[in-house]
C-alpha positions in Angstrom: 121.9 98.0 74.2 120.2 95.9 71.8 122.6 93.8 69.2 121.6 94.5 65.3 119.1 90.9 64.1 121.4 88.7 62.0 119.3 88.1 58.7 121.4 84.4 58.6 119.7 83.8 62.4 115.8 82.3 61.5 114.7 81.4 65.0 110.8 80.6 65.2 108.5 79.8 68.3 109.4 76.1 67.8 113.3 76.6 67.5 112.8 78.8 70.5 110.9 75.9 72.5 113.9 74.1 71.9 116.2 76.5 72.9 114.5 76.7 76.0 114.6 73.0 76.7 118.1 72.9 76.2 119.3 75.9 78.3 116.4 74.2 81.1 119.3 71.9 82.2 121.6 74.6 82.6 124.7 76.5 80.3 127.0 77.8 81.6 129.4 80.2 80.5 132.7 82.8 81.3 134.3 85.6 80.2 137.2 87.5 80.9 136.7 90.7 81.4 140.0 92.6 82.1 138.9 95.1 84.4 140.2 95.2 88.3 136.2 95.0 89.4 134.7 92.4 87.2 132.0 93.6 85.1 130.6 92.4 82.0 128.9 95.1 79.4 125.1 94.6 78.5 127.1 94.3 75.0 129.6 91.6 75.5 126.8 89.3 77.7 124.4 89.8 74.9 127.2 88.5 72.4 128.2 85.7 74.8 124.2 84.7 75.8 123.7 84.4 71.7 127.0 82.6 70.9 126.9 80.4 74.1 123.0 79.6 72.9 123.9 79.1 69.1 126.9 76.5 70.2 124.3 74.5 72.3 121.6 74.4 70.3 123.5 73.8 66.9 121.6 76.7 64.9 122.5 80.5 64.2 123.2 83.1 66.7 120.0 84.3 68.4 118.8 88.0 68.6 119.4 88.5 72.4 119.4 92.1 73.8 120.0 92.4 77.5 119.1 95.2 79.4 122.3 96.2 82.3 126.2 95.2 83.0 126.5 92.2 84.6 128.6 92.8 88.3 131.0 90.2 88.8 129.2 89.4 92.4 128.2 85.7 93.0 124.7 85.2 92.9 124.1 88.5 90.9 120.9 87.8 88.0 120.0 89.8 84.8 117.2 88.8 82.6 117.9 89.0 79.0 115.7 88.5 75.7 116.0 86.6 73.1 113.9 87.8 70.0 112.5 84.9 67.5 111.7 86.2 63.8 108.2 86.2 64.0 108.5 88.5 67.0 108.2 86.4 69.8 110.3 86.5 72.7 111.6 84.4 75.6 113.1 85.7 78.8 116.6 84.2 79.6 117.9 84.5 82.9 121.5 85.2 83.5 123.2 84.1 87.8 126.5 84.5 88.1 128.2 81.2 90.0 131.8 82.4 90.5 134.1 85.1 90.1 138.2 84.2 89.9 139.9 87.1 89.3 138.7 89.1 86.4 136.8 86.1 85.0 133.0 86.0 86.0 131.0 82.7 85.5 127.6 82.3 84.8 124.9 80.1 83.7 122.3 80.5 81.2 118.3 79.6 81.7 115.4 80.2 79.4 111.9 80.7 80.3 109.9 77.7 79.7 107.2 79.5 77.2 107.7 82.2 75.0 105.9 85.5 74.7 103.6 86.3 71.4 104.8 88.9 68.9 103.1 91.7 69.8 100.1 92.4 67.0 
């Protein structure tokens, strides 16, 4: 489920390059998800990749739509996207590291390049 563009967030190719340099050395993040078997909605990881990315980076939440639930299993990946304002995109992968309890951990990569907006 794609999460509605912010009209505050103005992410460009180059503030995406940046992004992807800084999630290169590795994010991590965690949520809570209050459930018996840990699972994290496409929703909540989209909101958590975007907030998670806006903290590091030091500019506004990114567009970032990601595409299935995340299982709480260690070692389980997702790619997400993160959609610049000119259209471009970059892939961001999501591995989870550790589960305790209900609480899955994960870290955060970004591709290295980013994909054209389509013409």
């Amino acid at each position: 489920m794609a999460i509605p563009r912010s009209t505050a967030a103005k992410w460009s190719v180059p503030a995406v390059a940046v992004a992807a340099g800084v999630l290169l050395v590795g994010c991590s993040a965690s949520v809570n998800v209050g459930k018996t078997e840990p699972k994290l909605s496409a929703e909540k990881l989209a909101t958590t990749v975007s907030e998670k990315l806006a903290r590091t980076t030091g500019r506004p939440k990114p567009d970032i739509s990601c595409p299935e639930d995340l299982a709480g299993k260690i070692g389980t990946t997702t790619r997400c996207k993160l959609t610049a304002s000119d259209g471009s995109t970059l892939g961001v992968t999501v591995t989870v590291t550790s589960v305790e309890g209900e609480q899955i951990n994960f870290d955060i990569k970004a591709d290295e390049t980013a994909s054209p907006a389509p013409n």
